[in-house]
C-alpha positions in Angstrom: -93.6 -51.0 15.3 -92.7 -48.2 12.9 -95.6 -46.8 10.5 -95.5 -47.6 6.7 -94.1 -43.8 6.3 -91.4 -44.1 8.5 -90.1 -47.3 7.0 -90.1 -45.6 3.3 -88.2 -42.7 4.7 -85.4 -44.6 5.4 -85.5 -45.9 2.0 -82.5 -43.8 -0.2 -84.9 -44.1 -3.3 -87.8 -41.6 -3.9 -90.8 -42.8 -3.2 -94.0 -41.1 -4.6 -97.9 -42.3 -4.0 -100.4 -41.0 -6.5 -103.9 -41.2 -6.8 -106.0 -42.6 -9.8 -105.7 -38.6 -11.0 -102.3 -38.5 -11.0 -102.7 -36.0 -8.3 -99.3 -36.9 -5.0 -101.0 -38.6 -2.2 -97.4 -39.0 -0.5 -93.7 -38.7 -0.7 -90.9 -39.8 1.3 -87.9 -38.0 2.9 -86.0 -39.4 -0.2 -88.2 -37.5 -2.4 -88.7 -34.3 -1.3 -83.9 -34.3 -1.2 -84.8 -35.1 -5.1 -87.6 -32.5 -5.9 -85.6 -29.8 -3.3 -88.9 -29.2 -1.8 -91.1 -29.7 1.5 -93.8 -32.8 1.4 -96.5 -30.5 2.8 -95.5 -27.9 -0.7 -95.8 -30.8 -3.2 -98.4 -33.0 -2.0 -101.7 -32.8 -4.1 -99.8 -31.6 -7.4 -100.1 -33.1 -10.1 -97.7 -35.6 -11.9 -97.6 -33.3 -14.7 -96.3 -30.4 -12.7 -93.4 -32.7 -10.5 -92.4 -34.1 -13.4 -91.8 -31.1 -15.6 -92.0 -31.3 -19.6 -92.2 -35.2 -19.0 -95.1 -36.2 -21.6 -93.4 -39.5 -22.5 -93.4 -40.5 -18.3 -96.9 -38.8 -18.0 -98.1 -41.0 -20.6 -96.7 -44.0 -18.9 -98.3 -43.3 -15.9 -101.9 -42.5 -17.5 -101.3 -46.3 -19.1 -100.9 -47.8 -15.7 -103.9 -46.2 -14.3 -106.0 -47.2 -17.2 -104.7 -51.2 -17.7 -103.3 -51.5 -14.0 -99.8 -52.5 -15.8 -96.5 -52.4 -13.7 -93.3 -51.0 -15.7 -90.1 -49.8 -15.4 -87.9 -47.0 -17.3 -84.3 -47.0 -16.9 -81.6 -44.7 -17.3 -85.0 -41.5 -17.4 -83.4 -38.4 -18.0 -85.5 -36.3 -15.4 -85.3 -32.5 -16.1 -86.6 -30.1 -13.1 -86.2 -26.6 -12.7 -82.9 -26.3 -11.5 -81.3 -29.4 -12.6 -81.2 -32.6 -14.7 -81.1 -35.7 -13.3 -80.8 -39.3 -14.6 -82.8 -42.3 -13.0 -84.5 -45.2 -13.0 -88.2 -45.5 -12.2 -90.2 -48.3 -11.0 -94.0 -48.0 -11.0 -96.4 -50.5 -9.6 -100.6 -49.9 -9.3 -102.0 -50.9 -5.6 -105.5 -52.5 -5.9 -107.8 -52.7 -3.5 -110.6 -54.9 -4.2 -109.6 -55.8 -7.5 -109.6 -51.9 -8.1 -107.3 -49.4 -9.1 -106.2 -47.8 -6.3 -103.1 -45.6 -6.7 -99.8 -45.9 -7.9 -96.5 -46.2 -6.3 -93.3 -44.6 -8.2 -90.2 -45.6 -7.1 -87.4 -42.8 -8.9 -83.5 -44.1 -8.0 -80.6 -41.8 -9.0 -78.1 -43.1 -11.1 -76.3 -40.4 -12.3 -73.2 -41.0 -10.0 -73.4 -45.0 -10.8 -73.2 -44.0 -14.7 -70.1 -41.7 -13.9 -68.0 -44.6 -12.1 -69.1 -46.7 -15.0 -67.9 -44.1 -17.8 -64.6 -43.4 -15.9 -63.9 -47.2 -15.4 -64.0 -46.9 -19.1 -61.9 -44.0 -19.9 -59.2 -45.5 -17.3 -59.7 -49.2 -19.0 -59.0 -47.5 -22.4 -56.3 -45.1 -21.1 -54.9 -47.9 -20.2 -55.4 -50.3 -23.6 -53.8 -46.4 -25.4 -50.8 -46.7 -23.3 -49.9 -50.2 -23.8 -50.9 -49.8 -27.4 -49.3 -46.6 -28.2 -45.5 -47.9 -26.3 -45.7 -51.1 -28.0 -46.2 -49.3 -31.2 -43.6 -46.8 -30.8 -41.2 -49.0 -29.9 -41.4 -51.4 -32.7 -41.6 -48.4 -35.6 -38.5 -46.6 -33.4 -36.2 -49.6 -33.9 -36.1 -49.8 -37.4 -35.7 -45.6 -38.0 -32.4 -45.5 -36.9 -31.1 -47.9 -39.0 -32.5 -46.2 -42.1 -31.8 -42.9 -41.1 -28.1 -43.9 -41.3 -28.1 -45.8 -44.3 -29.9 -42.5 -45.8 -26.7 -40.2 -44.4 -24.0 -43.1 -45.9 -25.6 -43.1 -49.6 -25.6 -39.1 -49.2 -21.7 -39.5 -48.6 -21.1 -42.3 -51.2 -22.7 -40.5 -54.3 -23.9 -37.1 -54.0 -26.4 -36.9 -56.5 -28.5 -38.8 -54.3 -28.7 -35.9 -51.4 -32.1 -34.8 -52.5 -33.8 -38.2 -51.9 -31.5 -39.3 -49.3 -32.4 -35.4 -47.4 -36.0 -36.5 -47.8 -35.5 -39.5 -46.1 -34.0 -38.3 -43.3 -36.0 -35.6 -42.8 -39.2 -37.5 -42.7 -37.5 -40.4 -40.7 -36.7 -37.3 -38.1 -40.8 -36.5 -38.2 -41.9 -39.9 -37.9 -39.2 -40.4 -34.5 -40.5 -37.3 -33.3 -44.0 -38.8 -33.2 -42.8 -41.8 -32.0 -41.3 -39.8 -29.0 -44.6 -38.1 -28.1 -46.2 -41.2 -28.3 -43.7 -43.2 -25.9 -44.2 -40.0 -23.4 -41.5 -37.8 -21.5 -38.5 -40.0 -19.4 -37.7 -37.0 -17.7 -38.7 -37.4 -14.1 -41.5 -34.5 -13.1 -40.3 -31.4 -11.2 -43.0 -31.2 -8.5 -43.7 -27.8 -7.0 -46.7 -26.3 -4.8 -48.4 -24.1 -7.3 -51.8 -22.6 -7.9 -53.4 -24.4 -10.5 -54.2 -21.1 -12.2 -50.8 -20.3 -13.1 -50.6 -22.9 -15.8 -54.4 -21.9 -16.9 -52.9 -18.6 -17.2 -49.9 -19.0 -19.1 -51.9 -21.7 -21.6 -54.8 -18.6 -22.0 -52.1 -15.9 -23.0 -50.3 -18.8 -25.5 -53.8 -19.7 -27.0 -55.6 -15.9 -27.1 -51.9 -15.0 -29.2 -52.7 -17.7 -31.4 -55.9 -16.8 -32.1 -55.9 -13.3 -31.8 -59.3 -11.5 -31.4 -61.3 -14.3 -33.7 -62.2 -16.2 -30.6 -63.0 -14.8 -27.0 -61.3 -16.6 -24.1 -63.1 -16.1 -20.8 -61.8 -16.7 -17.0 -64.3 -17.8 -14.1 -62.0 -18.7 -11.5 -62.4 -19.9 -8.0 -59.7 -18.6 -6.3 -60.2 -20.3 -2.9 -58.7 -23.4 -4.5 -55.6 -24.8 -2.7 -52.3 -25.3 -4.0 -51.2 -28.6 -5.7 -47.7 -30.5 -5.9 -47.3 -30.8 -9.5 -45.2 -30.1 -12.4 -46.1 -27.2 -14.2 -44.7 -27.6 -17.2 -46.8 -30.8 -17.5 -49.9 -29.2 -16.4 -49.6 -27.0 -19.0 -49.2 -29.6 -21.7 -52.4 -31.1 -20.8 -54.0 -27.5 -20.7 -52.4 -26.4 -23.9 -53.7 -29.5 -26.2 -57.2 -29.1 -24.8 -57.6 -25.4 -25.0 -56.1 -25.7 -28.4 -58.6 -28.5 -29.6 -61.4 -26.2 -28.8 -60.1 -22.8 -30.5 -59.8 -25.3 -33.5 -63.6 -26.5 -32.9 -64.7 -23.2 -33.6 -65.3 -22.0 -37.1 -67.8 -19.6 -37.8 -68.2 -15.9 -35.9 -68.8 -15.4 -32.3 -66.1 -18.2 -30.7 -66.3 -18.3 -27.1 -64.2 -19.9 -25.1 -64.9 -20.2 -21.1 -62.3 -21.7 -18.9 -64.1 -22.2 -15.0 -62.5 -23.6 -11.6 -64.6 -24.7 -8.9 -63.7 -27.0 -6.0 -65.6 -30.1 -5.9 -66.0 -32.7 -2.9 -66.1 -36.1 -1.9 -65.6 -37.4 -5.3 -64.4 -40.9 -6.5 -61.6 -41.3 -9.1 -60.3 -44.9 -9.9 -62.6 -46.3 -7.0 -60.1 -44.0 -4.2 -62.5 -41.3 -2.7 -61.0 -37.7 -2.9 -62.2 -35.0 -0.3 -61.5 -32.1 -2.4 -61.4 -32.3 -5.9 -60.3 -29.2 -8.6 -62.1 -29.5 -11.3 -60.9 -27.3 -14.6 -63.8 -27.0 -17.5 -63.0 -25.7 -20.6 -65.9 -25.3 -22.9 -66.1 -24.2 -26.4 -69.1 -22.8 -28.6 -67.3 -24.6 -31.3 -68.7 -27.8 -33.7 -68.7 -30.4 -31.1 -67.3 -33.9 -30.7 -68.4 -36.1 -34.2 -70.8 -38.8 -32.8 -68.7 -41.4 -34.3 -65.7 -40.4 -32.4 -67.3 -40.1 -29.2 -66.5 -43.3 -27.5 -62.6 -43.3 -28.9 -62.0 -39.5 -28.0 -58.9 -40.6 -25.6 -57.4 -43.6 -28.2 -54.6 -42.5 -30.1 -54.8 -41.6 -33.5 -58.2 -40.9 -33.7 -58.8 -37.6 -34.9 -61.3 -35.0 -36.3 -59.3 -32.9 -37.7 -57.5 -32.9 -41.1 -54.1 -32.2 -40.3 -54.7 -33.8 -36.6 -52.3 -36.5 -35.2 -55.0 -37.6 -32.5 -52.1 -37.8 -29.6 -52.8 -34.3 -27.9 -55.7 -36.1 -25.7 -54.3 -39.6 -24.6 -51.0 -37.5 -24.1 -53.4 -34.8 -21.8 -55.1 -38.0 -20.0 -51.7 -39.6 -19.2 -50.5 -36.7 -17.6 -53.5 -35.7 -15.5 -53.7 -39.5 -14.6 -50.1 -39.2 -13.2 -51.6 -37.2 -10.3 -54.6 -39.0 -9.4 -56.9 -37.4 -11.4 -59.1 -37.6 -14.9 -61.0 -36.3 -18.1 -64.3 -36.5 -19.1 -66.1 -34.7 -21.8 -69.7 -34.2 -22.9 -70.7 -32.5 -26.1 -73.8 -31.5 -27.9 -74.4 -28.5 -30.9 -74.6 -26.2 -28.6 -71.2 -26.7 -26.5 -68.2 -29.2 -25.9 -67.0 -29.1 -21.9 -63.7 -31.2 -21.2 -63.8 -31.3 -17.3 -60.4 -32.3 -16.0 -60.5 -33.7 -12.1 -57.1 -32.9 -10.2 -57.5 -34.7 -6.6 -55.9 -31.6 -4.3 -54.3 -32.5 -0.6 -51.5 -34.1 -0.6 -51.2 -35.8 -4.0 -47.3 -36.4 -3.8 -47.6 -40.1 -4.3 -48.9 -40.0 -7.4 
């Protein structure tokens, strides 16, 4: 029969015994993958040192010592030295003889469940912006061409009308032109094998021109990444809107701009597991995401900016969906990162 330890190391959630001091009495395999460290090193600390600058979970756990309650805390944002995880805990008091014992914590990861939950999201509402945004365009595009023409026959009947009737055609010509970005290219993409820095490249040198010296733009490329079949003209479309949205986040002095590659593995996009992943951050210093506006980032027309059609982003998100892949964002006051996911391999069905 196997011991109590060895059935809680086979367990994939942490499991951590403490005694009425708060002090580890024992941890399971589980655990010391979590912490990054040895049983033998982190038995006997304290709670207050495993579970660093945690008062609010500290506290929890003094109140279950002291009233022998059971509780659970979902969705804990658990912040050790070398990274941040979020997870839910489970803690239950062991008597013996009616007494206080010690106290089981159970700590489950969830940070990959809440990512598969938010990009289930962003592809349901990709998908509600395309069949929004078509239907749309299509039903404001039918009606333009019929006024732009009656516009160009009063200009020919009675020429004192050629201001207004200019006017009209000139804003019926905006308005189709929106429609057009909104509806999406027909052209069929030119796939090529190209290093995905190329287009990072060329969307860097268009932006930093822009710009000028006001903002600087850094590079921290990975150049072991593989090349990718894709269209590069398309690439750099959805490059160009999001490197552009953050030089226009940044207003005061000091504007950084960092754009990083790295490779990334065994990742799921759209519940189809990809072995190696690119993944493209671009991360500003700039104002950040408005919190009102962070759960309807990728819906068209919905903008932060005065003068903003809201259509660079669900335009960027259709075309990196095209090939497999995705974009996520996080924001704070401190920094905006869009991460876009491009699935490498051999991605030609997509």
């Amino acid at each position: 029969m196997p011991t109590a330890q060895q059935i809680i190391d086979y367990l994939n959630s942490a499991i951590l015994v403490f005694d009425k001091q708060l002090s580890l009495l024992k941890i399971n395999t589980a655990g010391e993958v979590l912490f990054d460290d040895s049983a033998r090193h982190l038995i006997g600390k304290p709670a207050n040192k495993l579970f660093f600058a945690q008062a609010a979970l500290i506290s929890e756990l003094e109140r279950a010592i002291k009233q022998g309650d059971s509780f659970v805390d979902r969705e804990l944002t658990l912040k050790l030295p070398h990274k941040n995880i979020t997870l839910n805990c489970s803690v239950t008091p062991i008597l013996e003889n009616n007494q206080l014992s010690s106290l089981i914590v159970e700590l489950q990861q969830i940070d990959r469940h809440l990512r598969i939950s938010k990009e289930e999201q962003l592809l349901t509402q990709q998908n509600a912006s395309k069949i929004l945004m078509r239907g749309v365009a299509h039903e404001i595009k039918n009606p333009l061409g019929g006024l732009r023409g009656a516009a160009q026959l009063l200009e020919l009947e009675d020429d004192s009308l050629k201001e207004y009737t200019r006017i009209i055609i000139e804003e019926t010509d905006r308005i189709t032109m929106l429609m057009n970005k909104m509806l999406g290219s027909n052209k069929i993409p030119n796939k090529v094998k190209l290093n995905i820095h190329e287009p990072l490249e060329r969307v860097r040198q268009l932006v930093q021109a822009e710009v000028n010296d006001s903002i600087k733009i850094h590079c921290n490329y990975d150049p072991s990444i593989p090349e990718l079949n894709a269209d590069k003209d398309q690439l750099i479309q959805a490059f160009l809107n999001i490197l552009r949205n953050a030089a226009q986040a940044i207003t005061g002095e000091h504007g950084e701009i960092t754009i990083r590659t790295r490779i990334s593995q065994q990742m799921t996009i759209a519940n189809k597991c990809h072995k190696l992943i690119a993944k493209i951050d671009i991360i500003d210093n700039g104002v950040g995401v408005k919190p009102e506006l962070m759960q309807q980032i990728f819906y068209p027309m919905v903008t932060g900016k005065e003068d903003g059609t809201g259509l660079g982003l669900p335009i960027s998100q259709s075309i990196i969906n095209q090939y497999g892949g995705l974009i996520e964002f996080s924001s704070d006051e401190k920094q905006t990162i869009f991460s876009i996911f491009l699935p490498l391999g051999n991605i030609n069905g997509y």
